[in-house]
Kinemage of the C-alpha trace (Angstrom):
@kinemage 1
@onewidth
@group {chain A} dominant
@subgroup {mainchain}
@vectorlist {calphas} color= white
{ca unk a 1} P 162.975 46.942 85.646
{ca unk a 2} L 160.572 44.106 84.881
{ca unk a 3} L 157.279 44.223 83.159
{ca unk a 4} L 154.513 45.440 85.913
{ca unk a 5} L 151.637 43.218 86.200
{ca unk a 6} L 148.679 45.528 85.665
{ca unk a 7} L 148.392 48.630 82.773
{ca unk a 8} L 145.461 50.608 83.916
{ca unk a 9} L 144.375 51.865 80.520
{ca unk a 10} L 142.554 55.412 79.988
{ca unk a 11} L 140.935 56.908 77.672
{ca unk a 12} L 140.819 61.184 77.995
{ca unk a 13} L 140.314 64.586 77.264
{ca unk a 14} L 139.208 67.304 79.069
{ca unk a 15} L 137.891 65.496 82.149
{ca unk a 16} L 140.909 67.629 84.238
{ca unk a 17} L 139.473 67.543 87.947
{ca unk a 18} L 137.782 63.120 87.399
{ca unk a 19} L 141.547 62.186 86.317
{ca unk a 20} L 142.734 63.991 89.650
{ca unk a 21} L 140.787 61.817 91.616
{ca unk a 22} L 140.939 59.014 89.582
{ca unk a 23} L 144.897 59.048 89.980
{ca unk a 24} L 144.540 59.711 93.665
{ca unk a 25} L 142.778 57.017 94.038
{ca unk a 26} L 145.367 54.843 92.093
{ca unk a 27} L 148.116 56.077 94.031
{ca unk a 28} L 146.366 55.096 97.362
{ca unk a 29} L 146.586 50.918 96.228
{ca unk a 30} L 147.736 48.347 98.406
{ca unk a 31} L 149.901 46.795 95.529
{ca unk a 32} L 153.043 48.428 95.204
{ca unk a 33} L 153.489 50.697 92.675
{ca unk a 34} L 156.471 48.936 90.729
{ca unk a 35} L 153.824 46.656 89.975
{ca unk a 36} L 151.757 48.312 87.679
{ca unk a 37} L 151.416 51.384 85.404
{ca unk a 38} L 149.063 53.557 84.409
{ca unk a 39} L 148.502 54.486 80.516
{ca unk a 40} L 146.903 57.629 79.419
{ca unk a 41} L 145.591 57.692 75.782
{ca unk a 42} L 145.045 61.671 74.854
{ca unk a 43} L 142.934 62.859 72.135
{ca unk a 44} L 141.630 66.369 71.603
{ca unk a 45} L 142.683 67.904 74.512
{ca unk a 46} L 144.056 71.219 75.696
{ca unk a 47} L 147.093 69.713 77.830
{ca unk a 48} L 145.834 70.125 80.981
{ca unk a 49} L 146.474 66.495 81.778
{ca unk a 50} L 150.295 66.894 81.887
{ca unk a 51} L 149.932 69.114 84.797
{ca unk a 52} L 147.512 66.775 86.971
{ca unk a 53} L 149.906 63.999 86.213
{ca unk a 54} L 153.039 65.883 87.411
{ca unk a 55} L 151.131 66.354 90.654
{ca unk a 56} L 151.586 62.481 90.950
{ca unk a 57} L 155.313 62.143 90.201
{ca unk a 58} L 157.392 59.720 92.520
{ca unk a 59} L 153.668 58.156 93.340
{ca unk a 60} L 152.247 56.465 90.123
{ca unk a 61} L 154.335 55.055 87.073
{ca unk a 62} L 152.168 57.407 84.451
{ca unk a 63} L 152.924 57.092 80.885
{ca unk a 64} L 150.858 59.490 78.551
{ca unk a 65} L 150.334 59.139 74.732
{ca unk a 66} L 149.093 62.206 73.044
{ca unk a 67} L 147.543 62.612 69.798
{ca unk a 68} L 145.947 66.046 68.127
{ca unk a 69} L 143.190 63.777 66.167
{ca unk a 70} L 139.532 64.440 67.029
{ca unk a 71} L 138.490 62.354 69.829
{ca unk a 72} L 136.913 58.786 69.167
{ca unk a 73} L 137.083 56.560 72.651
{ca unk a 74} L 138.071 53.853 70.801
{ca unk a 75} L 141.162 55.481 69.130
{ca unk a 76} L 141.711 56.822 72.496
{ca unk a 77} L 142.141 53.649 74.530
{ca unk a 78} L 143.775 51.829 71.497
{ca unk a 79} L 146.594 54.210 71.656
{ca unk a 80} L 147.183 52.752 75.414
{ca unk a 81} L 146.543 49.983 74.857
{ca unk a 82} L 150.446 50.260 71.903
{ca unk a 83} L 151.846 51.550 75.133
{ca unk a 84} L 150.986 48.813 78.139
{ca unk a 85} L 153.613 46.586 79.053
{ca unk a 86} L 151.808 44.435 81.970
{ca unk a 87} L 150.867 41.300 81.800
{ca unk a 88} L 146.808 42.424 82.493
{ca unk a 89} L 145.162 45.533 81.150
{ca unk a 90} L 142.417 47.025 83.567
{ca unk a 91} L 140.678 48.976 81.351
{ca unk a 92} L 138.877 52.183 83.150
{ca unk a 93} L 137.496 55.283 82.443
{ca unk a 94} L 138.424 58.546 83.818
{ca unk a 95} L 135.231 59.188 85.858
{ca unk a 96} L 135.842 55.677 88.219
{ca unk a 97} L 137.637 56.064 91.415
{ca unk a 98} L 138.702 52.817 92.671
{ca unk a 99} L 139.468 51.012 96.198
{ca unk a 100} L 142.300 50.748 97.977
{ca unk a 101} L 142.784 46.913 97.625
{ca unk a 102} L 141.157 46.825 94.270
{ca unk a 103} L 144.238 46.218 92.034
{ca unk a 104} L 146.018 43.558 94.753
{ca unk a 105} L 142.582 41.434 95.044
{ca unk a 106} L 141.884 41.899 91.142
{ca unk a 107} L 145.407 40.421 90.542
{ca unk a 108} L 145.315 37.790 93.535
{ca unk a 109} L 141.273 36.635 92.629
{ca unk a 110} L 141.911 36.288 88.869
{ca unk a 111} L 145.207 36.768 87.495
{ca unk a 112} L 147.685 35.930 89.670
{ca unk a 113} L 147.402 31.908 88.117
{ca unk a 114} L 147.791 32.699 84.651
{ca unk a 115} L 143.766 32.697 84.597
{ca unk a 116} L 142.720 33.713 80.506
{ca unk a 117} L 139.145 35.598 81.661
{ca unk a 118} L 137.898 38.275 81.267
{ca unk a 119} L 136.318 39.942 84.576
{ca unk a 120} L 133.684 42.982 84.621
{ca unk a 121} L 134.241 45.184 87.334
{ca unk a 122} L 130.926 46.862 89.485
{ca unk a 123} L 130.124 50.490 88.517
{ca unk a 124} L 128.621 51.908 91.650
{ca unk a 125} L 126.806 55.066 90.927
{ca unk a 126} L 126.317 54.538 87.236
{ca unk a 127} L 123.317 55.131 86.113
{ca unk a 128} L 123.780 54.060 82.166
{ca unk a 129} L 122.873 57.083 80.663
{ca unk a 130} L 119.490 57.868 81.780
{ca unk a 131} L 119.339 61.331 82.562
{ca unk a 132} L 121.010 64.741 81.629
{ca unk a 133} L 123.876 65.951 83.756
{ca unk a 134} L 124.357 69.806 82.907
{ca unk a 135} L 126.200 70.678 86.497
{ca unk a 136} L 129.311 68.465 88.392
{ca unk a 137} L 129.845 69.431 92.010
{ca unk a 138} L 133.320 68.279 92.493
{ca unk a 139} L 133.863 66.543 95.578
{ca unk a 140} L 137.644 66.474 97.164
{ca unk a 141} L 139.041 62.931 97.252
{ca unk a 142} L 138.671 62.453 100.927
{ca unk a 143} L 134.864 62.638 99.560
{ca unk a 144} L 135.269 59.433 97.717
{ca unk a 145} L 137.815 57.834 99.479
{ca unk a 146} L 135.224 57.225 102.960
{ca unk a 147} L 132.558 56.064 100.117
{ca unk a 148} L 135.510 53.660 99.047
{ca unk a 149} L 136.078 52.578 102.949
{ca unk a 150} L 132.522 51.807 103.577
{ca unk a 151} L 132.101 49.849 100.625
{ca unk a 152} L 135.083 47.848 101.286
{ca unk a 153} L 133.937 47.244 104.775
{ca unk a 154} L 129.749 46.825 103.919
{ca unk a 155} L 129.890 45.523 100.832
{ca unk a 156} L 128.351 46.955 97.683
{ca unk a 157} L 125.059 44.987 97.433
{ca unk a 158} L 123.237 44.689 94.483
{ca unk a 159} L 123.970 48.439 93.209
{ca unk a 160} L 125.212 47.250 90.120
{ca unk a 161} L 122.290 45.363 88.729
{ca unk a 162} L 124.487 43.496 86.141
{ca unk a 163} L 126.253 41.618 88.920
{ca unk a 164} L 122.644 39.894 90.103
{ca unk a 165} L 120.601 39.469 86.930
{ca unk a 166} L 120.303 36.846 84.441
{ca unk a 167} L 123.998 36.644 82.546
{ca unk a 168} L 123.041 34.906 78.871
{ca unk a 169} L 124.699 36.928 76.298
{ca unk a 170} L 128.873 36.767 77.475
{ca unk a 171} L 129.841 40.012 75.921
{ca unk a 172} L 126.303 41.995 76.950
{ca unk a 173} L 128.009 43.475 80.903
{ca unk a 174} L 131.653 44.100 79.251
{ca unk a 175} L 131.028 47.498 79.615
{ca unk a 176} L 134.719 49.065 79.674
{ca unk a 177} L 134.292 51.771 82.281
{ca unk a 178} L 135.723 49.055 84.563
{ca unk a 179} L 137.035 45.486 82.642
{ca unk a 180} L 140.060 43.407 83.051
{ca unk a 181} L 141.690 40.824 81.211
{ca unk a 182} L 145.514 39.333 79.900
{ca unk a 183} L 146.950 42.187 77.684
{ca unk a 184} L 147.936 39.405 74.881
{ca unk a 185} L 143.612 38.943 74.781
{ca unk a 186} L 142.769 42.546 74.635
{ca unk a 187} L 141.580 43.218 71.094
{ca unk a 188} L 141.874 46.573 69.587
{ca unk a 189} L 138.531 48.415 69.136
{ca unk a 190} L 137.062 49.449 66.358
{ca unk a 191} L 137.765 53.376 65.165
{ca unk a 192} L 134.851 52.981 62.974
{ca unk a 193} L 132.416 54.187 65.561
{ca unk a 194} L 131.919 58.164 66.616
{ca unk a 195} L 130.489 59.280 69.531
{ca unk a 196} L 128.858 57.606 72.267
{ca unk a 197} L 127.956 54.224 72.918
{ca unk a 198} L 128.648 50.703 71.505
{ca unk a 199} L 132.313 50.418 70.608
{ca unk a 200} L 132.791 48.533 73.933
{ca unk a 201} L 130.244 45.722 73.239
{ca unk a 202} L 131.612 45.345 70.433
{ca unk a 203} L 135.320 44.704 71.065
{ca unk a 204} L 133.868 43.178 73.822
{ca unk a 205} L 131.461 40.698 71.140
{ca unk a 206} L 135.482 39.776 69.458
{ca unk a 207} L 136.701 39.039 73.103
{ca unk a 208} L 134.294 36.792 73.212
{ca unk a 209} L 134.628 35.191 69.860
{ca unk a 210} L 138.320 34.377 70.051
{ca unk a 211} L 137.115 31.837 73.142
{ca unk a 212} L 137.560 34.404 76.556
{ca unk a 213} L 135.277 33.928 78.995
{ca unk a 214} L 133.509 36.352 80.926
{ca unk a 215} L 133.073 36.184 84.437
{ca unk a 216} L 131.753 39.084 86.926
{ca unk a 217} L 133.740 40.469 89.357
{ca unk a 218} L 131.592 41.359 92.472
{ca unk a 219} L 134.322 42.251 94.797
{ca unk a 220} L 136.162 44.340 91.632
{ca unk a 221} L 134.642 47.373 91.715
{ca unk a 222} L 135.006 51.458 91.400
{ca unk a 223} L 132.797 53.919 92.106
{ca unk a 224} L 131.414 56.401 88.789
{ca unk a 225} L 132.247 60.274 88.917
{ca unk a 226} L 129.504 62.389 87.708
{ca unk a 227} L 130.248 64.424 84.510
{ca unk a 228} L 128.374 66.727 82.002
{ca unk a 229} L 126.385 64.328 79.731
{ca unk a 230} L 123.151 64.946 77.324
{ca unk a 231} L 121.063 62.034 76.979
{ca unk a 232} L 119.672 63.113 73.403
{ca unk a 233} L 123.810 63.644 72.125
{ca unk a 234} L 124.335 60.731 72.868
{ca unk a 235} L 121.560 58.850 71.698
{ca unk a 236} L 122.354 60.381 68.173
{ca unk a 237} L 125.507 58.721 68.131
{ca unk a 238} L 124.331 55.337 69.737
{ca unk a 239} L 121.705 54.000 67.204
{ca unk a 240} L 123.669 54.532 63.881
{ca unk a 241} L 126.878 53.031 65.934
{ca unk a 242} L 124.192 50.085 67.058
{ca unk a 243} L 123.334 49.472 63.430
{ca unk a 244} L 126.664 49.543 62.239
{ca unk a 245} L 128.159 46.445 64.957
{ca unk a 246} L 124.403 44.562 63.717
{ca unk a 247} L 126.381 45.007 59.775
{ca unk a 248} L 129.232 44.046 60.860
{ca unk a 249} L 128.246 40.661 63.378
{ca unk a 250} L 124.277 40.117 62.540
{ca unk a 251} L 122.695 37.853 64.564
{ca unk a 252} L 119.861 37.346 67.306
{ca unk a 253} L 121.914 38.130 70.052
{ca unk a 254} L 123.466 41.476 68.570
{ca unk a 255} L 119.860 42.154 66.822
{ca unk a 256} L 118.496 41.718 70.502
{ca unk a 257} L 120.942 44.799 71.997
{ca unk a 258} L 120.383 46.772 68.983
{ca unk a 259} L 116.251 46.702 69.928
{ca unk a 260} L 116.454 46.460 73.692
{ca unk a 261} L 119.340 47.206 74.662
{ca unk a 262} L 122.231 45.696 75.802
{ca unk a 263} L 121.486 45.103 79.854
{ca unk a 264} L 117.644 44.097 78.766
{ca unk a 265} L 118.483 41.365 76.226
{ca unk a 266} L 119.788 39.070 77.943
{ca unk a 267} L 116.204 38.284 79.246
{ca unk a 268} L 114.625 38.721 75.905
{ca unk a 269} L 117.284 35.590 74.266
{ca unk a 270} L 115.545 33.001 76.494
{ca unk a 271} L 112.209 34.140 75.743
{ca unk a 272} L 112.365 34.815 71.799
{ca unk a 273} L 114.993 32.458 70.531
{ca unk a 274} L 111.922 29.132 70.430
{ca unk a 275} L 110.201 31.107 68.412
{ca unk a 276} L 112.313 33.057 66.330
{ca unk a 277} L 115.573 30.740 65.763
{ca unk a 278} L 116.419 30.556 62.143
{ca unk a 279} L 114.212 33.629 60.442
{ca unk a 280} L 116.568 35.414 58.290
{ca unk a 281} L 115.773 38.430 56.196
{ca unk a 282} L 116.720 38.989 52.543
{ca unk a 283} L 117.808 42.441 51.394
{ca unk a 284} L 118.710 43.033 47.321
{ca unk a 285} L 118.088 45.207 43.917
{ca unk a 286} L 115.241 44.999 41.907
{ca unk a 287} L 115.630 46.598 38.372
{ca unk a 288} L 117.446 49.021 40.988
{ca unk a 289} L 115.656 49.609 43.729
{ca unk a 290} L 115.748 48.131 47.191
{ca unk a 291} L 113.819 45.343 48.074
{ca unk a 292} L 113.383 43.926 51.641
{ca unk a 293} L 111.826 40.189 52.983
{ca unk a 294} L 111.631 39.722 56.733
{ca unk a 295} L 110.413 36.704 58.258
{ca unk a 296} L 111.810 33.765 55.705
{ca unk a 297} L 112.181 30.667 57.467
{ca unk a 298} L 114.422 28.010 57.417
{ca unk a 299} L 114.658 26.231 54.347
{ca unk a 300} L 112.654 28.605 52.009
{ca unk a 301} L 113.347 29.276 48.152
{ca unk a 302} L 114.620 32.033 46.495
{ca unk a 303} L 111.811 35.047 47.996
{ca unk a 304} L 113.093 37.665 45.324
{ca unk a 305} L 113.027 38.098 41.850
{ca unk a 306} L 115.846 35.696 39.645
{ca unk a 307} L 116.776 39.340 37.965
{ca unk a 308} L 117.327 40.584 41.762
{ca unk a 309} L 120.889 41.777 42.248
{ca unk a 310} L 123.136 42.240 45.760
{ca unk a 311} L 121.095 39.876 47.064
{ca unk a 312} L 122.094 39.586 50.615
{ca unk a 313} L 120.687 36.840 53.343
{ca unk a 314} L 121.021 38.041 57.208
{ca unk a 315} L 120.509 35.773 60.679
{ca unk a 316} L 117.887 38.599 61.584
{ca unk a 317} L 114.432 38.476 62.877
{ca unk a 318} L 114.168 42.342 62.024
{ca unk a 319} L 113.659 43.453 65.210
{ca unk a 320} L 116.654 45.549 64.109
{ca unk a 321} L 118.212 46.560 60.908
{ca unk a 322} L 121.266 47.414 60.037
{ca unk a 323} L 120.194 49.848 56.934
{ca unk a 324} L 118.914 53.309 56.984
{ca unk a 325} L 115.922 54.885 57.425
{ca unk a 326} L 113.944 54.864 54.324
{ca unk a 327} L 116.254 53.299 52.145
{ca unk a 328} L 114.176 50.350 51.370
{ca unk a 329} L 111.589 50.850 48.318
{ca unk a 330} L 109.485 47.576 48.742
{ca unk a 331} L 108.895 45.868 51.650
{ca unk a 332} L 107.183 42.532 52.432
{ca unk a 333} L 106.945 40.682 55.627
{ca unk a 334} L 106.254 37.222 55.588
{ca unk a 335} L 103.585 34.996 58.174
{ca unk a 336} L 106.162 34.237 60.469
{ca unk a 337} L 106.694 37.589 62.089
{ca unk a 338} L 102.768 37.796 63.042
{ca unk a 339} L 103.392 34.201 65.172
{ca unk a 340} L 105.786 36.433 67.224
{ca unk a 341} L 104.209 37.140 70.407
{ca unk a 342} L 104.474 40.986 71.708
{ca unk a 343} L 106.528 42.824 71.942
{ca unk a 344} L 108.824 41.699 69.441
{ca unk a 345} L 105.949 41.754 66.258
{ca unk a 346} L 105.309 45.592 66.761
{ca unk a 347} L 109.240 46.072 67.304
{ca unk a 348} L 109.595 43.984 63.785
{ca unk a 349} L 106.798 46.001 62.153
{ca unk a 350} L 107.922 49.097 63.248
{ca unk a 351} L 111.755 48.630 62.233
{ca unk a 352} L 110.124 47.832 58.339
{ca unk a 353} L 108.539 51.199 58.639
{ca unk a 354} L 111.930 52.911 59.830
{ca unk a 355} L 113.574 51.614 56.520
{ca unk a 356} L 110.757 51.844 54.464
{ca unk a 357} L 110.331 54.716 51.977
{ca unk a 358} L 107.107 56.609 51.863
């Protein structure tokens, strides 16, 4: 048998009744189901998968990869990701339900050409984490599948804002609840993050580095499945895993996600990157403890001590940080930062206080 031409990559556990519907939906596509797989990577979960994906047998090509470790996303979708043999990965969570045709016109828009992109794929219904869910009423596929129909036939408008706004940062809208691109240019992601939020833009940020472009895909698109979700859980998780991508790739346009967020900065790049282009801040030891300079421009001496130790130099306004909260012993911000118009002085202000001691 010959390699298929899509993997539909998924990450899961526990999510029993979203990965029926998800799978119905898969096995409802228009392109034939030699011609692509789906892979399952399993973390922490009680089995209950294996029975929902024996309800698909003879339907869907489903290969499942199971591992007892705690769950991480990342590690979750990385051990598909071993497993996919087609030539393009679709990456998708478990809560998206996708179109009939979605797969054939994915492959036939973008692929089908030998096309090295990247293409982000509408979430309709998603509503990026701004509210609690603490009840799911499950709908029966049929539900779903007439939202699918409609959409197909109407169009889905600008319900995804990310499709219509202002597109300056390339690896900001790789969100990988719905993301496609060659399998050969599909990075692994990082197992360094826990819990929600932020391993995405970051593989996405090494996507981008290694030269793929991304393009939006308005007619790829799935709709979102509700599922239990506290905002303040997974805020908890989000801004240490936001500080740690800012260590690991600092610069204005990460810096920019970390204090705005990720949709929002695109619009803030235009507007602060006159005024702000260059500032770095200086982080080191003094006689052992922690000193911090935000605001040095281009071109400026030595701004701590000759004794000063672990000296470090970032490409960082300061609206964000990547170091804890008060772990910094001496502070001093430099003219520049008051020349920043609002909102980004306070946000620079107040980020010195968050690492300040005392």
């Amino acid at each position: 048998m010959s390699e298929p031409l899509i993997s539909v990559v998924i990450p899961y556990r526990d999510r029993a009744a979203n990965l029926r519907l998800a799978l119905s939906a898969l096995a409802d596509q228009t392109l034939p189901a030699g011609d692509f797989e789906v892979v399952l990577g399993v973390l922490d979960d009680d089995g209950g998968h294996a029975a929902v994906c024996r309800e698909f047998a003879g339907r869907l090509d489903v290969v499942t990869v199971t591992s007892a470790r705690p769950w991480q996303v990342g590690a979750a979708r990385n051990l598909a990701l071993r497993q996919a043999t087609g030539a393009v990965v679709v990456l998708m969570d478990v809560d998206m339900v996708l179109p009939p045709r979605c797969l054939a016109d994915l492959w036939d828009r973008h692929f089908s050409y030998g096309q090295r992109i990247c293409v982000v794929g509408q979430m309709i219904d998603y509503d990026n984490n701004t509210g609690d869910v603490t009840s799911v009423d499950v709908q029966p596929y049929e539900h779903y599948r007439k939202i699918l129909a409609d959409l197909e036939t109407t169009g889905t408008g600008d319900r995804d804002p990310r499709m219509t706004a202002d597109h300056v940062i390339p690896w900001s809208f790789a969100w990988t609840a719905l993301i496609a691109l060659p399998r050969d240019l599909a990075a692994g992601f990082d197992p360094a993050f826990q819990g929600y939020g932020v391993e995405d833009l970051e593989w996405a940020y090494r996507v981008v580095r290694g030269g793929t472009p991304v393009v939006m895909g308005p007619g790829f698109f799935g709709v979102h499945l509700p599922h239990l979700r506290s905002v303040a859980a997974n805020r908890r998780t989000e801004a240490p895993n936001y500080r740690y991508f800012l260590r690991k790739w600092p610069g204005l346009d990460v810096e920019l996600a970390c204090a705005f967020g990720d949709f929002e900065a695109n619009g803030h790049y235009r507007d602060l990157r006159p005024s702000a282009g260059g500032l770095t801040v200086v982080h080191g030891r003094v006689e052992g403890r922690a000193h911090l300079v935000v605001g040095v421009p281009p071109g400026s001496g030595p701004v701590l001590p000759a004794t000063a130790t672990e000296v470090e130099t970032l490409p960082l306004v300061g609206l964000a940080l990547p170091w804890e909260d008060g772990s910094v012993d001496r502070s001093i911000v430099l003219e520049p930062i008051s020349a920043l118009p609002d909102p980004y002085r306070e946000r620079v202000l107040a980020e010195v206080r968050r690492v300040s001691a005392g």
